[in-house]
N, C-alpha and C positions, 0 to 999 in steps of 0.2 A: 471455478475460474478465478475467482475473489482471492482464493489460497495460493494460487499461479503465482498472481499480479504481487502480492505481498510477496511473496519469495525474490521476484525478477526484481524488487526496488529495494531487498536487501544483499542481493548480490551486485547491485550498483547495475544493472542494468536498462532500468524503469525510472522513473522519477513519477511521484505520487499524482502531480498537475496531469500528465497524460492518462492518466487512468479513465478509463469510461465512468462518464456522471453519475447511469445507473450500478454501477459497481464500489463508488468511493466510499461510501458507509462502510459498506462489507471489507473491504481494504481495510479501512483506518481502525476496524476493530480488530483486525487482525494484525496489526503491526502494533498497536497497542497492548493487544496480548502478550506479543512475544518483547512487550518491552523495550518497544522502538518507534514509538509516540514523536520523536526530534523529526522521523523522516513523512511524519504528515505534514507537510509546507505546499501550501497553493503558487 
């Protein structure tokens, strides 16, 4: 689900603030992965 959510806010559809609490770690390492670290903003 974490892989979804990082996908949907790099196709501009998600924004990282909406992300479920229990999920935003797992997000923010995944969009750091892929080298897109600017799009973790609370």
């Amino acid at each position: 689900m974490a892989e979804f959510l990082a996908y949907r806010i790099l196709e501009g559809k998600l924004e990282y603030k909406k992300v479920p609490a229990r999920l935003k770690e797992q997000v923010k390492a995944i969009l750091v992965d892929l080298g897109h670290a600017e799009l973790v903003t609370e």
